[in-house]
C-alpha positions as a LaTeX table, in Angstrom:
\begin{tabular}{lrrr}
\hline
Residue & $x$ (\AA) & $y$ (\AA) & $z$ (\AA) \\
\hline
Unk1 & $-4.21$ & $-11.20$ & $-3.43$ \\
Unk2 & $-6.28$ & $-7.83$ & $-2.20$ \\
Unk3 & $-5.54$ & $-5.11$ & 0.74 \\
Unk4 & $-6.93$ & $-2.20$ & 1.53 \\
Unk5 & $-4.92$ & 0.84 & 1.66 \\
Unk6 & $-5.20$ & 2.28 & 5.12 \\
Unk7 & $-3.85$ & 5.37 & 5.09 \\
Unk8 & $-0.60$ & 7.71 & 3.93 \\
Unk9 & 2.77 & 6.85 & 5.54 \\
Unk10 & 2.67 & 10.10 & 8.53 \\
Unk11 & 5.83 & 11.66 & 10.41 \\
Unk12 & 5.76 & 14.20 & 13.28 \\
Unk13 & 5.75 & 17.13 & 11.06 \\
Unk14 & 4.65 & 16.22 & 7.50 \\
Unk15 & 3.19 & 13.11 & 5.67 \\
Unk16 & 4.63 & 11.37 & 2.86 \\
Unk17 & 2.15 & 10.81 & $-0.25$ \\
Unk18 & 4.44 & 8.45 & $-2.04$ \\
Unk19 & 4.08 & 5.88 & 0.55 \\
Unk20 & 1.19 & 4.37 & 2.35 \\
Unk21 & 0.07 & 1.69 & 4.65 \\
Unk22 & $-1.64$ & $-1.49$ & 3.28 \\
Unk23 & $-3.53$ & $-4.45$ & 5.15 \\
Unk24 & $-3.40$ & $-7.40$ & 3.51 \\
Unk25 & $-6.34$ & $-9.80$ & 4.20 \\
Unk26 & $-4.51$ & $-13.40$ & 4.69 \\
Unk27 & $-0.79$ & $-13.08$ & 4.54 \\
Unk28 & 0.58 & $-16.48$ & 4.12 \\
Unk29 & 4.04 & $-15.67$ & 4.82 \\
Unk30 & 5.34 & $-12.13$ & 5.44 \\
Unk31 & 8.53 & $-12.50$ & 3.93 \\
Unk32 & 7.12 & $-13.36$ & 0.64 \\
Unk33 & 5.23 & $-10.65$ & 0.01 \\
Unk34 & 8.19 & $-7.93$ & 0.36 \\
Unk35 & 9.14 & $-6.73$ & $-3.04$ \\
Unk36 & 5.76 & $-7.61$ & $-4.47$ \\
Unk37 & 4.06 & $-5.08$ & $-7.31$ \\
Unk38 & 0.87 & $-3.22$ & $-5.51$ \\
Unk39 & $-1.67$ & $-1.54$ & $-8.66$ \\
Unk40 & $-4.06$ & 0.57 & $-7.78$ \\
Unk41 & $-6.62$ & 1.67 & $-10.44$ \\
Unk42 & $-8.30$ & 4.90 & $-10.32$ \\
Unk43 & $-11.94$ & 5.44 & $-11.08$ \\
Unk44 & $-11.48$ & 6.66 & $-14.22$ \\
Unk45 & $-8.82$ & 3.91 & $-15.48$ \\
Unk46 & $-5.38$ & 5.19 & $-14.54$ \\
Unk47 & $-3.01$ & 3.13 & $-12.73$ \\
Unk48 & $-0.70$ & 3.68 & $-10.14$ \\
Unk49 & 1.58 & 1.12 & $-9.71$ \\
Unk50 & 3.91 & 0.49 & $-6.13$ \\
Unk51 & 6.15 & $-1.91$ & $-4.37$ \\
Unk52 & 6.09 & $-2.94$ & $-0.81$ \\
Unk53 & 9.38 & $-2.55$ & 0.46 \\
Unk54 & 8.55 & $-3.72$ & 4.45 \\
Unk55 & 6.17 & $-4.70$ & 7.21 \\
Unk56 & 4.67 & $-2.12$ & 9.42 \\
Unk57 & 3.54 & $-2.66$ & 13.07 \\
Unk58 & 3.49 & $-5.97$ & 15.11 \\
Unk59 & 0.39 & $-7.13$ & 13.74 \\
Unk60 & 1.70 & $-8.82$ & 10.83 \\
Unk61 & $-0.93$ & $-8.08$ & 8.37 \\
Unk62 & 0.30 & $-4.45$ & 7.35 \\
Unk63 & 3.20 & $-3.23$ & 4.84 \\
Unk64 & 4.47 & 0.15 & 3.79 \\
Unk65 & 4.37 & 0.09 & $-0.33$ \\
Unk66 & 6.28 & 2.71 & $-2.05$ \\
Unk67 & 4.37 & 4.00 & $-4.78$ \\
Unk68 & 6.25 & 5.93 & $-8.30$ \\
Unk69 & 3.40 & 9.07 & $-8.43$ \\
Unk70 & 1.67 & 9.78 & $-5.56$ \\
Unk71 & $-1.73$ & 8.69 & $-4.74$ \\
Unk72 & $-4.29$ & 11.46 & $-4.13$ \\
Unk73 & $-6.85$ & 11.33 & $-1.48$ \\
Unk74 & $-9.79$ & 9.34 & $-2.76$ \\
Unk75 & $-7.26$ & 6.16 & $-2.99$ \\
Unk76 & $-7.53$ & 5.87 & 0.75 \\
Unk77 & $-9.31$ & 2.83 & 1.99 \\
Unk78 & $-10.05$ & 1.40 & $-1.11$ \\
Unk79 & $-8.64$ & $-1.81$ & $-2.49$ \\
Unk80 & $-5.36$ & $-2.65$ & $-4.21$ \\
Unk81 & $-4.23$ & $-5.48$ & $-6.09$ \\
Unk82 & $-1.01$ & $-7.25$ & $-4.70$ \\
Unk83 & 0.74 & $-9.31$ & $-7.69$ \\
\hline
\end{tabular}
């Protein structure tokens, strides 16, 4: 399954790099997809590897993945793999 990673998880003061927002393109069932791996593979080969951990908004089509390093900046909007 692919998303797109949207942007970085933001609070009033600060942002947190760890976690980020991801749309996925045709969620089946939202409940299935929590605690599902999220890889992201950088240009030059590394991967970073997260979890979603819960939905985000009422849309029904966004999560909040946790990631283990944080991402830097040229991961947002690009695509992720959700296995």
């Amino acid at each position: 399954m692919r998303g797109w990673i949207l942007s970085f998880r933001l609070g009033r003061k600060r942002y947190y790099p760890r976690q980020v927002i991801i749309e996925v393109e045709n969620p089946v069932n939202l409940h299935q997809l929590i605690g599902r791996k999220v890889v992201w593979v950088h240009p030059k080969g590394k991967k970073f590897i997260g979890k979603i951990v819960r939905k985000h908004g009422n849309r029904g089509t966004r999560f909040i993945a946790y990631f283990r390093r944080q991402l830097p900046g040229i991961a947002l909007g690009s695509e992720v793999n959700i296995v």
